[in-house]
N, C-alpha and C positions, 0 to 999 in steps of 0.2 A: 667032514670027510674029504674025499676028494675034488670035490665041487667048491668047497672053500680053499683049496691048496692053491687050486687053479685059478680062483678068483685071487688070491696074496699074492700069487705069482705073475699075474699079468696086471694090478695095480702096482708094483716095484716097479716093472719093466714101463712103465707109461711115465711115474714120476723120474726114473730114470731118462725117460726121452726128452723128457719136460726138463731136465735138468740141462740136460746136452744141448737143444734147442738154445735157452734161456742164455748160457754159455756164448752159442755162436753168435747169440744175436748182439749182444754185449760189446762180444769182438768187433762183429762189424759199427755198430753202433760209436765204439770208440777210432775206430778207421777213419769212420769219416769226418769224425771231433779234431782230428788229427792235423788236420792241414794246416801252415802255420799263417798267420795274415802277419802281412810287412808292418813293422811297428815304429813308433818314436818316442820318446819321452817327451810329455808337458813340461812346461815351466815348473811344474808342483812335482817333479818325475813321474808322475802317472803316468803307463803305457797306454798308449789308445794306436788303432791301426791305421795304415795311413790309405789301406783302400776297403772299403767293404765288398763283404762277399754278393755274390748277387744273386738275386731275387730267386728262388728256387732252389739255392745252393744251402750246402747246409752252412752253420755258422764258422767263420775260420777260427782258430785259438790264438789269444792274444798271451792267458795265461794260465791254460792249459786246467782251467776248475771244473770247468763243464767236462770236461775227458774223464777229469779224476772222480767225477762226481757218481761216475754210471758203477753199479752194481748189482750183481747177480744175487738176491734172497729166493733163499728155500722156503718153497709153503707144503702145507700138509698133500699138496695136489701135483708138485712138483719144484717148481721155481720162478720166477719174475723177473723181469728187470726192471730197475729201478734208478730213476736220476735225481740226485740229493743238490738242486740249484733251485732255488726259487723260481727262475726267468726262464729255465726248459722250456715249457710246454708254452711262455709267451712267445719263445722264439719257432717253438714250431708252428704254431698258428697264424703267424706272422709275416710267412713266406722264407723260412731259413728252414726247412724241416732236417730231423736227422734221425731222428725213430725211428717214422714212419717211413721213410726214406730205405730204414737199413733191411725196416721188414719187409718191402718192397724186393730189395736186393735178394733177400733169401726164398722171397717168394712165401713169406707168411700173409694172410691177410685177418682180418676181421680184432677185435678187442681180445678172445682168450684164445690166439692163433697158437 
């Protein structure tokens, strides 16, 4: 009846928000992947940067994987974001954060913020 209309209508409108959030947070997440570090070639051409970013900061892009790496999946509950790097989460625990950072920025807190 009515009680179930209202209940479909305000789980759309929630996975919807989940969506938008998931979205924003993505964006900023990718903002701050964004900064470029000064770079050079090795002798082997390998780019390596020629100053690191510092302690607290998030990590700069040497070659922009980590940026490309971040995406927004849709779950049954709304959306995630999600980083396809292995080294992610060593780099945020590591004093480079950029997640946890962005959720900071938005003002999300907690794991299913």
């Amino acid at each position: 009846g009515r009680d179930v209309q209202l209940n479909e209508f305000f789980q759309k409108h929630a996975r919807q928000r989940g969506v938008l959030m998931a979205e924003q947070l993505a964006a900023e997440v990718r903002r701050l992947l964004s900064v470029p570090a000064p770079v050079r070639k090795t002798a082997s051409g390998k780019l390596v940067a020629t100053t690191r970013a510092k302690p607290g900061a998030p990590p700069r892009a040497i070659t922009y994987a980590l940026y490309n790496s971040v995406r927004v999946q849709r779950t049954a509950r709304g959306a995630k974001v999600a980083v396809w790097m292995p080294y992610a989460a060593y780099l945020e625990k590591m004093g480079h954060p950029f997640l946890s950072l962005a959720m900071k920025h938005l003002g999300l807190t907690g794991r299913n913020a």
